[in-house]
N, C-alpha and C positions, 0 to 999 in steps of 0.2 A: 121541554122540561117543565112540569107542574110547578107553582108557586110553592115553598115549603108552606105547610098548615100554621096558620095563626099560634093556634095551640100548641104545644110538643104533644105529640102522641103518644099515648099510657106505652110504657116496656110493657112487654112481652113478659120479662122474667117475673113483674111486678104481680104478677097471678100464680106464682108457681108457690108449690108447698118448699116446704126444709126437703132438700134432696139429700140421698145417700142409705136410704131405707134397704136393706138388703131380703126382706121376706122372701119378695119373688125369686130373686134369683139363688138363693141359699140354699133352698132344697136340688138346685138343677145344676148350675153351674159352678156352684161353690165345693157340691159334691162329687164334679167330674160326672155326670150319670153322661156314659158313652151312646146311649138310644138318642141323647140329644143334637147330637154332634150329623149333620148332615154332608154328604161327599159330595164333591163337583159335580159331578158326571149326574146328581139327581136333583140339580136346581133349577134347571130351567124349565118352562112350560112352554108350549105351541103358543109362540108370538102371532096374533091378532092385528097388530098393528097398520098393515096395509090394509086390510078388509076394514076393520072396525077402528076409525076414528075419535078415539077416547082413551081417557084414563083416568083412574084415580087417584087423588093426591090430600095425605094425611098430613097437617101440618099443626103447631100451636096457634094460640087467638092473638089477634092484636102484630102479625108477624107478615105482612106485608101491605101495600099500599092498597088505600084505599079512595074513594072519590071525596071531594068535601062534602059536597051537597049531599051523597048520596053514598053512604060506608056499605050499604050489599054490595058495590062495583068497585072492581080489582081492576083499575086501567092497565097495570103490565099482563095480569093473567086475560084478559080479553083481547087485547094485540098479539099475543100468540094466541086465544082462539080463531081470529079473524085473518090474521098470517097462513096459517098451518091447516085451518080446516077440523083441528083438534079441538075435539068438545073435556073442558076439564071440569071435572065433578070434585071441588075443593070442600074438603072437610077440615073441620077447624075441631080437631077431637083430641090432642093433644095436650096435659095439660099436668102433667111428671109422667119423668122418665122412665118411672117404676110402675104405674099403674099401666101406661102404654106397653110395658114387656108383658104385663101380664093378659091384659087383652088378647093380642097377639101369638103370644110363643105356643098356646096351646094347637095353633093351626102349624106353628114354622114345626114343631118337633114330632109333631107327626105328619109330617109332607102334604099337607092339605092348603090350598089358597086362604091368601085374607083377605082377599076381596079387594087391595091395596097395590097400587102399583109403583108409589110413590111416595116415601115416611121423611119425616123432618127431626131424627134425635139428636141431642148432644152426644159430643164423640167419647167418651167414656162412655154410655153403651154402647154406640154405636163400635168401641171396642170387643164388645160381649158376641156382637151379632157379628163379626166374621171371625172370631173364635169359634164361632159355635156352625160357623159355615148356612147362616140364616140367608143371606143376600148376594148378589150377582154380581159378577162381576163385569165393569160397565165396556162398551165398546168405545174408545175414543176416537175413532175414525167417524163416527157421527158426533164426535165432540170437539170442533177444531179450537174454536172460543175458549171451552175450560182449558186445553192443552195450551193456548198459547198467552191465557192472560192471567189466571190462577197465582194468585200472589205466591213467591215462592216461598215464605215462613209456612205456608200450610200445605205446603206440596207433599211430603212427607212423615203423616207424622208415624212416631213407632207401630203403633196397634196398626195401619196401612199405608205399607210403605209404598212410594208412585201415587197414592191415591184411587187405587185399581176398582174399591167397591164406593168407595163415600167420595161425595162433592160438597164443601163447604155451602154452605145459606148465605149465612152470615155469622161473623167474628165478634170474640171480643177479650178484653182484659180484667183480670182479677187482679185487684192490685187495691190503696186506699183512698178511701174519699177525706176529706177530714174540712172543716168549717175555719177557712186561713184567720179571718177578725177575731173570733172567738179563742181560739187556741191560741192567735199572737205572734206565729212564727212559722216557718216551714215546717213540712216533714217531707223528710228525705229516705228515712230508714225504716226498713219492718221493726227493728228496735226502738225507733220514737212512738211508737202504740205502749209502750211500755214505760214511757217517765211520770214522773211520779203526778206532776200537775195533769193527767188524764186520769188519774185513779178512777173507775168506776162509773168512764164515760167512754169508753172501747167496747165496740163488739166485734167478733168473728161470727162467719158465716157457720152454723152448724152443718151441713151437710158435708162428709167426709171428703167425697171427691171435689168440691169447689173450695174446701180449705186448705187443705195441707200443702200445697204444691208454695205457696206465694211464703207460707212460713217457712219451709224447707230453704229457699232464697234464703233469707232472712239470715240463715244460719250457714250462707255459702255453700249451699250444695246445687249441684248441677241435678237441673230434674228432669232432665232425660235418660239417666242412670241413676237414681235415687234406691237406697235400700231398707230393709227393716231397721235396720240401726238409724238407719236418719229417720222416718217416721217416728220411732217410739222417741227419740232425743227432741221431738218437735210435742209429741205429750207430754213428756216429763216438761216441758216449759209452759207447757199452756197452763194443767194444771195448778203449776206455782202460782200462777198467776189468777187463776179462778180463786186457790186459795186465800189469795192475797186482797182479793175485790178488784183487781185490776181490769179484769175484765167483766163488764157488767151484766152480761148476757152474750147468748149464742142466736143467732134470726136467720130468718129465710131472709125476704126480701122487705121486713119489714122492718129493715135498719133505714129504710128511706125516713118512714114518718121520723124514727126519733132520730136520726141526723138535721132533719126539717124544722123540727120544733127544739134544737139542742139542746135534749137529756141527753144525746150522743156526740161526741166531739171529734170521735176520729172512729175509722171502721171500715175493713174488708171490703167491698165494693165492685160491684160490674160497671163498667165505663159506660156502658148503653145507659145506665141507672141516672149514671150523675150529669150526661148531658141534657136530661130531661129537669134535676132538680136545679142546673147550673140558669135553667131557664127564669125560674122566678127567684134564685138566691143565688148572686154571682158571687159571693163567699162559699161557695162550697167549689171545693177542688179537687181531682181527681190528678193523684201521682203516683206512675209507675217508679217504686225505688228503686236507690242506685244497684242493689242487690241485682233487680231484674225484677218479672210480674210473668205469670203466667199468661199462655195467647189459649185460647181454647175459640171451638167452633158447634158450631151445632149444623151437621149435615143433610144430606140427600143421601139415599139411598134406595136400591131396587130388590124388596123382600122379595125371597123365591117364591116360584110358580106363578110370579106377575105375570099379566095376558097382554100386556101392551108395553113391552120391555123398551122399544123400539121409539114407541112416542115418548116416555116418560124418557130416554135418551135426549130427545129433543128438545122436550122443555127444559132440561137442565143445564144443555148450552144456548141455550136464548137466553136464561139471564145470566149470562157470562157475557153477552156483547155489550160491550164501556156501558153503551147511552143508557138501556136499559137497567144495566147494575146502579145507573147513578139514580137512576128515577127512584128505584126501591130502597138505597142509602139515605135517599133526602128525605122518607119516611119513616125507617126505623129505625135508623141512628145509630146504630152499631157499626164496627170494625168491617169494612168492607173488600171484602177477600177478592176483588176484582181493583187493583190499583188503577190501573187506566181510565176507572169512570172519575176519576179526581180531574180530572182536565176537562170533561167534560158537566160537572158541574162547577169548576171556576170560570167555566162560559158564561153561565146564566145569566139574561139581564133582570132575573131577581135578585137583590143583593143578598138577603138572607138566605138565598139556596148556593147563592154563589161563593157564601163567607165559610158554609159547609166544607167546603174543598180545604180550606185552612185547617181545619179542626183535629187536631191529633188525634181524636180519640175515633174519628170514622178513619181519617186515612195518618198512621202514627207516621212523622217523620224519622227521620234518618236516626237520629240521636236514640229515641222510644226503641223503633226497632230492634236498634242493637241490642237491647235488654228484654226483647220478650221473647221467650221461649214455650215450646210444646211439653209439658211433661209427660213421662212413659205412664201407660195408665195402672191402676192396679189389678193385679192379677187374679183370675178366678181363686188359686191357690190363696191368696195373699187375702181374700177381699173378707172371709170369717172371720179372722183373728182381728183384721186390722178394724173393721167398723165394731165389733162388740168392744174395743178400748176408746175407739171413738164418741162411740155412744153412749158409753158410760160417762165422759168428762161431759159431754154437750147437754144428758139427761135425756135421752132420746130412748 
């Protein structure tokens, strides 16, 4: 097990634009066009796999471990190339979710290769792509690892159920960060973003699908059956409150800086986020309320006509085994969808790698658990209406 890095390593999400942009998919998915929709029986390609030795894998930047000395070298991806014999040709081309569809769909919706054996998106698209019949469906008989250690909160979620096309990366939680010194007091509730001594130092996340879900709580609704009626009831509040100056702005990921320098006091937040800023201000806190927080993931998956179904099978139960899953936890700090590598890095005789294993926000205890939940995602049908009211409050 490597030392954790000195540093905290930049997030991942800390490069992403405001998500929730519906361009690409509005003309295709939003208007049901049936050309786009691909049937079983025409996904797969002639697997490669024993002959040719390869694959390749499209992931985001900053989203797995890397060497100290030397950030081109990926210690976990080169222990399975020297394991396996498997040569992985890792692209780091990812970098929103919507631009990546657009890259891509014009190969998935007319039955052509992308060249790709192996994508890394969050599971709200990765909702789109087995609607739309984009991706494979995996063999788990060459996956005993994922079957048997696969946290159970993400074994299921609605858009696939079993888990049959998409394998978790890595997890994490939407829930609020807020600065405990500053503000003076806990926050316990999506309603404490809302008292009056925060006026105008609250933000929400502007991207439709990373926000609604954790307000929806807020207002006691279970969000794995959530409806149009609870969404619009979750605008009409936000609104008031734009009106009001309560909320002082909508950000991508760049609620970090003004949480850092507090113009922002309390706000929306990815847990991956705040254990990076927990590192130089341990005044910032990160609490899933009593309501409940959203769990989301951002997956694996096998787009159709991949040529190496077989290997890319295999690399995605290799890190499913503990020791590995911890190596790559102790790096990127997120919600680790493999609970068993926690024992294996409360082994470490690093202490800081070892203090990791404690840390609710990579492995949530019992209590966190019980309150985080998958929400149902939004629907192709759902997704026009509901992002043009979105975007209208956000100014998007």
């Amino acid at each position: 097990m490597p030392q954790t890095p000195r540093t905290p390593s930049l997030s991942r999400r800390s490069l992403l634009r405001a998500l929730g942009g519906t361009a690409a998919l509005g003309a295709l998915a939003g208007c049901g066009v049936p050309a786009a929709y691909v049937r079983p029986g025409d996904r797969a390609a002639a697997d490669l796999s024993v002959s040719d030795k390869r694959l390749t894998w499209a992931n985001w930047p900053l989203y797995i471990d890397t060497d100290d000395k030397d950030t081109t070298r990926r210690p976990t991806l080169e222990a399975f190339e020297k394991r396996s014999g498997i040569s992985v040709d890792y692209v780091e081309e990812i970098n929103d979710n919507d631009e990546f569809f657009g890259k891509i769909s014009p190969s998935l919706m007319n039955h052509q290769q992308t060249g790709r054996d192996l994508i890394v998106i969050s599971d709200w698209m990765c909702a789109r792509f087995v609607r739309l019949g984009w991706v494979q469906e995996m063999d788990r008989a060459r996956q005993p690892n994922v079957a048997r250690y696969l946290d159970p909160l993400l074994r299921s979620p609605a858009f696939d159920p079993g888990r049959r096309f998409s394998v978790p990366w890595q997890s994490g939680i939407t829930g609020i960060a807020y600065n405990r010194r500053r503000v003076g007091r806990e926050i316990k509730h999506v309603s404490d973003l809302w008292a009056r001594d925060l006026k105008g130092r609250v933000t929400l996340l502007s991207g439709l699908d990373e926000a609604f879900a954790l307000l929806m709580q807020g207002n006691g609704v279970d969000i794995t059956q959530w409806t149009a009626d609870d969404f619009h009831r979750v605008c009409d509040q936000v609104e008031k409150h734009v009106r009001s100056g309560q909320i002082r702005r909508f950000t991508g990921n760049d609620y970090i800086k003004d949480l850092s320098s507090g113009d922002v006091l309390a706000c929306q937040a990815y847990s991956g986020d705040v254990i990076q800023l927990q590192a130089d201000d341990p005044d910032i806190h990160f609490v899933v309320p009593e309501e409940g927080a959203e769990l989301w993931a951002e997956s694996l998956m096998i787009p159709n006509l991949a040529s190496h179904k077989a290997n890319a099978e295999r690399l995605i139960d290799y890190y499913y085994e503990p020791a590995v899953a911890a190596e790559l936890a102790a790096w990127v700090n997120y919600v680790c969808p493999v609970p068993a590598a926690q024992d294996i890095l409360a082994s470490s005789k690093d202490e800081d790698t070892a203090a990791l294993a404690e840390d609710p926000l990579i492995f949530p205890d019992t209590s966190m658990r019980k309150r985080l939940t998958i929400a149902r995602d939004i629907t192709s049908t759902e997704r026009v209406e509901f992002a043009k009211r979105w975007n209208a409050i956000v100014g998007l």
